[in-house]
C-alpha positions in Angstrom: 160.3 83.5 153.7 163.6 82.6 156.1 163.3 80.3 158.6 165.9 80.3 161.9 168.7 78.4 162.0 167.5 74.8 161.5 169.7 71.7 160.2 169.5 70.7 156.4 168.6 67.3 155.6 170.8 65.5 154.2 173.2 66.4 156.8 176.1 68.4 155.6 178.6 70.9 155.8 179.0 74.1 154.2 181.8 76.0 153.2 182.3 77.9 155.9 183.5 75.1 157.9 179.6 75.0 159.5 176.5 72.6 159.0 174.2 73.7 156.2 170.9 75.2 156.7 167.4 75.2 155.3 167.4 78.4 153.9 163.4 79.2 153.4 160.6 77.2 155.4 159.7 76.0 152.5 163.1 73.8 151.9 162.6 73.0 155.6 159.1 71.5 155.2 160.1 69.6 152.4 163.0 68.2 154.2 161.5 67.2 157.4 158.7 65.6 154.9 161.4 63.0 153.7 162.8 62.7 157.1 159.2 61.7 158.1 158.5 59.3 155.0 161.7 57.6 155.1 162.1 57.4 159.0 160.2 54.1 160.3 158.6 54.5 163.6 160.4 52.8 166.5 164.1 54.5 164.9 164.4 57.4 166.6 165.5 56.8 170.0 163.8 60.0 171.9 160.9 59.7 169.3 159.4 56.5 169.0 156.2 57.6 167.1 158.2 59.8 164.8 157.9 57.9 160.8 155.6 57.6 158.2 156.6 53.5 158.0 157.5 53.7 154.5 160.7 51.7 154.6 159.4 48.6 156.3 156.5 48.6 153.8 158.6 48.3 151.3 159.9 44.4 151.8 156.4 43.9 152.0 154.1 42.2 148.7 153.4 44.7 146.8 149.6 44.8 146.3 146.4 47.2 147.0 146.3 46.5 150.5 150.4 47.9 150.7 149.7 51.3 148.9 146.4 51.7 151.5 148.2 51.4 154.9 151.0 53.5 153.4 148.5 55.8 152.9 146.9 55.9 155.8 150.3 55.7 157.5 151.6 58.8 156.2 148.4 60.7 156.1 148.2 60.3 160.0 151.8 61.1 160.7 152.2 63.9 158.2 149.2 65.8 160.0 150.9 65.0 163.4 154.5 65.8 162.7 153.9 68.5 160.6 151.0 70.4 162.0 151.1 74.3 162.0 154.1 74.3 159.7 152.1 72.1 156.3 148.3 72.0 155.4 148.2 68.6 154.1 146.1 68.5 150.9 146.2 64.7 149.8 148.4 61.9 149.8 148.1 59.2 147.2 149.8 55.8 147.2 150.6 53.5 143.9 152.2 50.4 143.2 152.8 48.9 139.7 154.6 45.8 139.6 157.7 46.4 142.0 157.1 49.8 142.1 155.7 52.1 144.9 155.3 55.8 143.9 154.0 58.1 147.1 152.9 61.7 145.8 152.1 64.0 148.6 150.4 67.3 148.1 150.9 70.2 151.1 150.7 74.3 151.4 152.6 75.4 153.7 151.1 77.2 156.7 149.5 80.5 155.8 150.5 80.0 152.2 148.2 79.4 148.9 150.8 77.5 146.5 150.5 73.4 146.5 153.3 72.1 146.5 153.8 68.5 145.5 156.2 66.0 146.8 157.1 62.8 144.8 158.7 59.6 146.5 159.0 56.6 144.3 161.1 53.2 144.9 161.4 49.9 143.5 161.1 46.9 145.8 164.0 44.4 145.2 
């Protein structure tokens, strides 16, 4: 499925001289998931609520109570920011040791495939 014209995360540009494009919705989705988990609410100027609040989590301890507001986090603003376009399934939040793994599982609107998402970092 094609999508309109719509910026690729990571920006870049292609070789035509233009800025890349998402090609399908689903490489879209998927991108503006990992805007969303690595945005921290409060960055965007013109969108304040915009973030899943991963980032600042991460300087946090790293304990059971860290891997449950980072669920909770992202579940709410996965469902907001990406309603009509992903069918959020589950998200599930570890941490071992210095370790924070997020897996997110989504359909995309209308479709029946899960697709999973994977976002893991170590803490310093």
């Amino acid at each position: 499925m094609s999508v309109g014209p719509s910026l690729a995360f990571p920006f870049a540009v292609g070789a035509d001289g233009r800025s890349r494009t998402a090609v399908t919705l689903a490489d879209q989705v998927l991108q503006e998931l990992e805007q969303l988990v690595l945005t921290n609410p409060g960055e965007r100027l013109f969108l304040p609520d915009f973030g899943g609040g991963v980032n600042r989590l991460l300087f946090e301890g790293i304990d059971g109570n860290t891997g449950s507001i980072a669920q909770a986090t992202l579940t709410q603003a996965i469902r907001y920011w990406l309603a009509g376009r992903a069918d959020l399934q589950g998200v599930n939040v570890s941490t071992e040791n210095s370790t924070i793994s997020i897996t997110i599982l989504y359909q995309l609107a209308g479709a029946t495939a899960l697709i999973r998402a994977i976002f893991q970092r170590n803490t310093p």
